[in-house]
Each structure stands twice: as structure tokens, then as C-alpha cells.
N, C-alpha and C positions, 0 to 999 in steps of 0.2 A: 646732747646725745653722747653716750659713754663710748670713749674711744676702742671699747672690745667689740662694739658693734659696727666699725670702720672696714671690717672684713669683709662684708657686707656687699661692697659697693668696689671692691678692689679685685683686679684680676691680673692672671700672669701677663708677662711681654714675652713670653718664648715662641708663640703662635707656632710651634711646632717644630722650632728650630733646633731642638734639644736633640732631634732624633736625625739619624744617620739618613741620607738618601739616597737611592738608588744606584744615582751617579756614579757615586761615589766607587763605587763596589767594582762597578763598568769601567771609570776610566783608571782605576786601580790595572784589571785584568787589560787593559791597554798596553800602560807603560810596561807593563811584566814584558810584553809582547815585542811594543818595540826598541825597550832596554837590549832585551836579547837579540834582537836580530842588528841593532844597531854596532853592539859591541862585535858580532861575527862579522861583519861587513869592515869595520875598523881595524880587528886584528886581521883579518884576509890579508884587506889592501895594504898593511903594510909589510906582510909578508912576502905577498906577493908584488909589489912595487905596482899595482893596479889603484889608477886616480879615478876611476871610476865607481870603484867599490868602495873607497877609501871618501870619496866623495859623498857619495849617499850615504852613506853609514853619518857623518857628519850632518847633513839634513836631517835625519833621523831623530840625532842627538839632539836640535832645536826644539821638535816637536815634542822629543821626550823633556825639553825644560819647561815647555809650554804647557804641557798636561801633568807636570808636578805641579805646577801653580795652582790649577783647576783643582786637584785633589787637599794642597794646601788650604784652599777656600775653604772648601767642604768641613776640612777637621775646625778650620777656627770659627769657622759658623757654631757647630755643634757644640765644638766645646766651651766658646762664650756665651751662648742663648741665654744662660741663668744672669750674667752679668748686668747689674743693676745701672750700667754707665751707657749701655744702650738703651735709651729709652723706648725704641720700639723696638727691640730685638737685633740679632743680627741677618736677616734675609738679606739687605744689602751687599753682604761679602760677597754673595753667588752674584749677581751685576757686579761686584767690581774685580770679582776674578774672569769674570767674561769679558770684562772690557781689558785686560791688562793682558788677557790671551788674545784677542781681535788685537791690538798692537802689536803682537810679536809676530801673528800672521802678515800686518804689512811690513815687518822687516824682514824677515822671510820672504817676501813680494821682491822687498829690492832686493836681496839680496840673489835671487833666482834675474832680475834685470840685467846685474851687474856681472854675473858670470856668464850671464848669454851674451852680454856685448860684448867682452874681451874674447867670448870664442868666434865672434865674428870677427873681431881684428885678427888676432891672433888663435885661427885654426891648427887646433892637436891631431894627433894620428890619435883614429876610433880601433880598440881593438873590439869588433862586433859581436861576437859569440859571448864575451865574456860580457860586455857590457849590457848587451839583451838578457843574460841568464839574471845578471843582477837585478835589473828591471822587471824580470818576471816574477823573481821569489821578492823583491818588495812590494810590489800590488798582491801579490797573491795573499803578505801578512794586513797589509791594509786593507786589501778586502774584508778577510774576517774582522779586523778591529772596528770596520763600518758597521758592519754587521751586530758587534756585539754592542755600539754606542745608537745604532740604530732601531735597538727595541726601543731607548730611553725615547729616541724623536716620535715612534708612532705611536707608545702609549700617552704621551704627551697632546699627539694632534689627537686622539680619540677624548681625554678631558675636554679638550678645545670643545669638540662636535656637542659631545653630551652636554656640556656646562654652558651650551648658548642659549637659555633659554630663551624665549620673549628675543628674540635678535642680538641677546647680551653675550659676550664672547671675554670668554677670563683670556686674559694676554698675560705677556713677561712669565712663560713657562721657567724650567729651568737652563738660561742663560748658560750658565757654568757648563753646562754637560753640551748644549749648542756650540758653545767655542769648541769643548775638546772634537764634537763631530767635524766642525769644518775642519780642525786642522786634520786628525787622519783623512776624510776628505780631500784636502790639499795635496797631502799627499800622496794617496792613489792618484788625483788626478796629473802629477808630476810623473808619475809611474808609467801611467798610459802615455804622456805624451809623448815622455821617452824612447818607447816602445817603437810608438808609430815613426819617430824622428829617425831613428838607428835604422828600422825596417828600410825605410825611403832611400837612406844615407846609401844602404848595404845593397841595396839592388837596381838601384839606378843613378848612386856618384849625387842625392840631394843633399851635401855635407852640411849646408846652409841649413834642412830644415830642421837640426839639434837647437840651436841657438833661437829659431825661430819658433819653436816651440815651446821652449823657457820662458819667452816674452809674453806671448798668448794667457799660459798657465799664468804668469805674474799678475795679468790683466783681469782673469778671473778670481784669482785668490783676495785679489786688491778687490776688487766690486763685493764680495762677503764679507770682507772685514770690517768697508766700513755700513755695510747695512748692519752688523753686531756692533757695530759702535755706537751710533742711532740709536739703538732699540737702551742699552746699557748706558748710555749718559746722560738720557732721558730719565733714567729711575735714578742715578747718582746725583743727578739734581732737582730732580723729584717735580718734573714735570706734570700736567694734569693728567690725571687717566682716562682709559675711553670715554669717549661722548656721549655712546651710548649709555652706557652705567652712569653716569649724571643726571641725562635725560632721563632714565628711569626710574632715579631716586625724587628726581625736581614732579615728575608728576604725580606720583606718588603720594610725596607729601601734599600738594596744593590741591589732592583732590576734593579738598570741601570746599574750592573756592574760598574761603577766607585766607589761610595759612599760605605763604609766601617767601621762597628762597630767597634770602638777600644774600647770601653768599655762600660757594659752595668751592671746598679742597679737596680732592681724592689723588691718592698718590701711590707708589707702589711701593711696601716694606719688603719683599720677598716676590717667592716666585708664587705667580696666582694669587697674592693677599693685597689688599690696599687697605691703606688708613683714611678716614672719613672725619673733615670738620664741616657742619652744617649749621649755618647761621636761618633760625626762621622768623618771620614777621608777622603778628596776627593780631585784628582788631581784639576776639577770643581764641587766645592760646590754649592749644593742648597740654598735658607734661608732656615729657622728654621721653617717658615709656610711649606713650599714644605715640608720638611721632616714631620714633623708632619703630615699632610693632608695622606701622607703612611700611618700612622698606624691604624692598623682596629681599628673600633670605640666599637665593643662589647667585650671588654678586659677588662674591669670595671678599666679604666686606671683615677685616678684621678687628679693626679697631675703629669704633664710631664715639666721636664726641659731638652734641648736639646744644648750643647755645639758642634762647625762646626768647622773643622780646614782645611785645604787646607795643602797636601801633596803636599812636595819639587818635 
């Protein structure tokens, strides 16, 4: 066979990486959001000699490193996908800018631990009016930032719904844009507890429940970070993919009764793509297109390698 006819049978690894997504764009319009209001809260408090302004504004700042990572993912996904040193492309960066933002959310965790226990040895004087204004105008910008990273989560679960067919359900959405929602997440929900904590402080002498609400918030923060760990280090080490979609390829193929999975790898290169190695066994073997042409087409199956062997 002449090697100009090798085109043939060769196809890209960019599986769509090349192009910008969504994300992207959203937790862009994020950090704009809480860069600014981060930096108003830091020059206030120090203008004003206010550790509570000056304090948030600082949490801010975290979550604004954390969602530059997430956006860093995105450009070096996109801008690598052509690169021929990724053999499946780059999809992986979105899991491991998700895993390396769920990280920061559990230092962020402690670090919300460690400031509520020294306020419980060592209780400050709350100046209240000020300290609730802050807490109001930072949930009020976290709200909207939910909201704007929040179209990405529900057009996401609506893929999910549509693309189940047959009970098949595409997982490992996009990861990257998941981290950035828990962290503004996070912290709205630091905002409200806030709130509630100062309210209690200010009207009935609960000083205790500032600190004890930091601990709470920590507890929840910690229980999401590591369910995005789970989900993200599963595909960095390329764990199986669903059962289902295995099950649906394995009967598939065996349904002539002769032909026989002896072995099966499905793993996840991106978000909603997985890669497929499929070993079959048959007294009378199919080609490699016959078996192929089995497997249902809405599996978000990107790359399929299929090895045939003929039993003795």
C-alpha cells in the first residue's frame, strides 16, 4: 500500500479541544467580578483600619488565584490540542485544573478552621454594621458570579438528561468550570454564614456563633472538595469509565453469540469523551468495521481501537 494512501485510515487527536469553551468566557466574567470587589474591600480596610473588610477582601483574593488556574486550564488546553506530544489530546488539563482548584478549596477549608479557632481563644471586638454591610455586598457579588457559572452547571445536567440514552449517562462534564462554581459557592456560602453569625452576635451577645460558623462553612467546603477530587483523579488516572457504557458495548458486540469481549478499557480523555480499547474473541471473526458499526453511537466514544483474534 502507497504511503499517500495512509490518510486514509489517520484522524485528528484534537476531539475538539482546539476550540474555546464556554467556561471559559464565564469564569473569565467572574474573576473581573471578584478582582474588583476584592481590591475595594483591601484598599477600604486599609484605609479604614477595618479587619474585617480587609479580611474578606483577602478570601476573595484566594478564590480569585483559584479561578485564574481554572481559566489558565482552559487557554492551555486550547492552545495545545494541535500538539502532537499529547497523544490523545489535551481534555485532561480540564480534570487537572479541577483537581488542583478542589485543593485550594481544602486549604481554604483550613484555613477558615484556623481563623475560627484563634477567634474562639482569642475573641475581637465585632464592629457590627460594618461588618454585616461587608457580608451583604460580598454574597450579593457571589450571588451573581453563581449565577453567571451557574448557566454552565444546568446546561451541562440537561446534556447529562438528553445523552442517557438506553440508561447510558455521559459523566465527567466540565470538571474545570465545576471547581470554579463550588469555589464562588464557597463563598457565598461563607457570606451567609457570616451574616447569620454577626445577626445572632448583635442581637443577643451569640459572640461564639462567628467562629462557630467558620467551622461549619469549613465542614461543608471540605465534603465538596473532596467529592471533586474523586470524580478528577479518577480520570488523571484513568480509571474505568461507567459500567454502564461497558455493558452496552460488551452486548453489543457478543450479540451473535459467537464474538466475545476478552477485554475491555474505556477511560475518560476530556469532558464527556472517553477512549475505547476492545480486545474480541471469535471462533468466526468479523472486521474491525463490522464490530465497530455495533457500538451505539451516543456513548461520547472518541477514540475506538479494536484488536480481533480468532479462537482455536
Amino acid at each position: 500500500m502507497h504511503k499517500n494512501n495512509l490518510h486514509l485510515w489517520q484522524h485528528s487527536h484534537t476531539f475538539g479541544q482546539d476550540r474555546k469553551r464556554p467556561g471559559e468566557k464565564r469564569t473569565l466574567m467572574v474573576i473581573a467580578l471578584t478582582g474588583t470587589m476584592m481590591c475595594i474591600e483591601i484598599v477600604t480596610g486599609l484605609l479604614f483600619g477595618s479587619m474585617a473588610l480587609l479580611a474578606d477582601g483577602l478570601h476573595m483574593a484566594s478564590h480569585a488565584a483559584a479561578l485564574s488556574i481554572n481559566v489558565l486550564a482552559y487557554v492551555y488546553a486550547w492552545r495545545h490540542a494541535r500538539n502532537r506530544d499529547y497523544s490523545l489530546g489535551t481534555g485532561k488539563v480540564n480534570a487537572l485544573g479541577g483537581y488542583t482548584s478542589a485543593i485550594m478549596l481544602v486549604l481554604f477549608a483550613l484555613l477558615m478552621v484556623w481563623e475560627s479557632l484563634d477567634r474562639f481563644l482569642h475573641p475581637v471586638q465585632i464592629v457590627f454594621n460594618q461588618a454585616i454591610l461587608v457580608a451583604v455586598i460580598g454574597l450579593a457579588v457571589n450571588g451573581f458570579s453563581v449565577l453567571i457559572l451557574g448557566v454552565g452547571e444546568h446546561h451541562h445536567g440537561q446534556e447529562e438528561h438528553h445523552g442517557s440514552h438506553s440508561g447510558q449517562r455521559a459523566h465527567h462534564h466540565d470538571l474545570n468550570l465545576k471547581s470554579a462554581y463550588l469555589h464562588v459557592i464557597a463563598d457565598a456560602l461563607t457570606s451567609i454564614l457570616a451574616i447569620i453569625a454577626l445577626l445572632f452576635a448583635k442581637y443577643f451577645g451569640f459572640i461564639w456563633m462567628d467562629p462557630a460558623m467558620g467551622i461549619v462553612g469549613a465542614c461543608l467546603v471540605t465534603r465538596w472538595a473532596f467529592g471533586l477530587l474523586r470524580m478528577t483523579s479518577g480520570i488523571l488516572l484513568d480509571k474505568q469509565g461507567p459500567e454502564s457504557i461497558r455493558e452496552a458495548i460488551t452486548n453489543r458486540v457478543q450479540e451473535d453469540g459467537d464474538s466475545r469481549v476478552a477485554d475491555i478499557h474505556l477511560w475518560s480523555i476530556g469532558p464527556s469523551m472517553y477512549a475505547l480499547m476492545l480486545s474480541i474473541v471469535a471462533r468466526d471473526p468479523k472486521t474491525v468495521n463490522q464490530y465497530k458499526a455495533r457500538i451505539p453511537n451516543n456513548l461520547s466514544l472518541a477514540h475506538v481501537s479494536i484488536e480481533v483474534h480468532t479462537a482455536p
